[in-house]
C-alpha positions in Angstrom: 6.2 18.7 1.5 3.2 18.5 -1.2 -0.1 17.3 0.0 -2.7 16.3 -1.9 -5.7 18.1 1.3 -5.6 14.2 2.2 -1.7 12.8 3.2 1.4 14.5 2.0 2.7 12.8 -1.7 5.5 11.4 0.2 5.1 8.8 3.3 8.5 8.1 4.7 8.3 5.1 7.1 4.8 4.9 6.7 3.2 2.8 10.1 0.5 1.3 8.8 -2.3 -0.9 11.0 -3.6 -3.7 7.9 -7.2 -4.3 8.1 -8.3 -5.1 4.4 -6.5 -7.3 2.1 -8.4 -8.6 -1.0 -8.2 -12.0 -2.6 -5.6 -11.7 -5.2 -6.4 -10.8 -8.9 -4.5 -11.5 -12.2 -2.8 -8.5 -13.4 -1.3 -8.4 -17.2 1.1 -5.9 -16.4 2.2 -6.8 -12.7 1.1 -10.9 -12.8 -0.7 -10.7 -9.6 -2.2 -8.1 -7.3 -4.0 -7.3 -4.0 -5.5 -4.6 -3.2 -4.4 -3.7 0.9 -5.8 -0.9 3.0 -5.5 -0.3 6.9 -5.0 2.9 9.2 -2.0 5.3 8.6 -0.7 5.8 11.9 -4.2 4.3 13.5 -5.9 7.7 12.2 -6.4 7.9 8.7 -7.3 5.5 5.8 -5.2 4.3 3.4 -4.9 2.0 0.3 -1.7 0.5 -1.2 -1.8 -1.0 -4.9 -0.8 -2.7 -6.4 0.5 -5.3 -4.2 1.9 -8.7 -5.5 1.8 -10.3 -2.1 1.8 -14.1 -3.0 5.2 -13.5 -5.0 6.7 -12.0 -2.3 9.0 -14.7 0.3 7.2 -15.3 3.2 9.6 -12.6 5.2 7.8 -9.8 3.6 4.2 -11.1 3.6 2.1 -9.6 6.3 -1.2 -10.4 8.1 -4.3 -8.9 8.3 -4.9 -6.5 11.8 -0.9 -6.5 11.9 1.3 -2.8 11.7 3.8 -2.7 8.8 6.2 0.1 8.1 7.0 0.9 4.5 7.9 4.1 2.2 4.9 4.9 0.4 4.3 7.4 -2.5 0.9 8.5 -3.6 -0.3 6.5 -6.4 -1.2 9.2 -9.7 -2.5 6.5 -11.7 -5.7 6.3 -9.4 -8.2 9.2 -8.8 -8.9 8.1 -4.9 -6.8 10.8 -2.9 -6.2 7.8 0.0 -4.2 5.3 -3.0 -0.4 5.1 -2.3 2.4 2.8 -3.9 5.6 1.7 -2.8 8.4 3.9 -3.0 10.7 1.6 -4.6 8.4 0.4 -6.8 6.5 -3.6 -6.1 10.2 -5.6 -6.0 10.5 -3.4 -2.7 
């Protein structure tokens, strides 16, 4: 499993305690975004982007200071070692 000294590239099941979510920005490429961060496991921080939240049906949508479980890769396209995306890509 690669790691990048901060999380492994590759975060299967992910369990992940939200405490951030910020007001939603346009995006040209993705429509909408928020940026969402929280605790991995309760222990270490992590930030998911992008995240089109408001498109999402109201099944998926999560609070903040709730635990949600997803597959997360690390996110390349930013420089911060704690960014992840979603596996399957934003339709997930």
């Amino acid at each position: 499993m690669e790691t990048t000294g901060y999380l492994p590239e590759y975060l299967p099941k992910a369990k992940i305690l939200i405490t951030v979510k910020t007001y939603p920005l346009p995006s040209g490429e993705y429509d909408e975004l928020v940026c969402t961060a929280g605790l991995f496991e309760g222990k270490k921080w992590i930030r998911i982007y992008p995240v089109p939240f408001r498109s999402w049906e109201a099944y998926k949508q999560f609070d903040k200071f709730s635990w949600i479980e997803v597959d997360l890769v690390r996110n390349k396209k930013d420089f911060r070692p704690e960014t992840y995306r979603l596996a399957d890509g934003i339709d997930s």
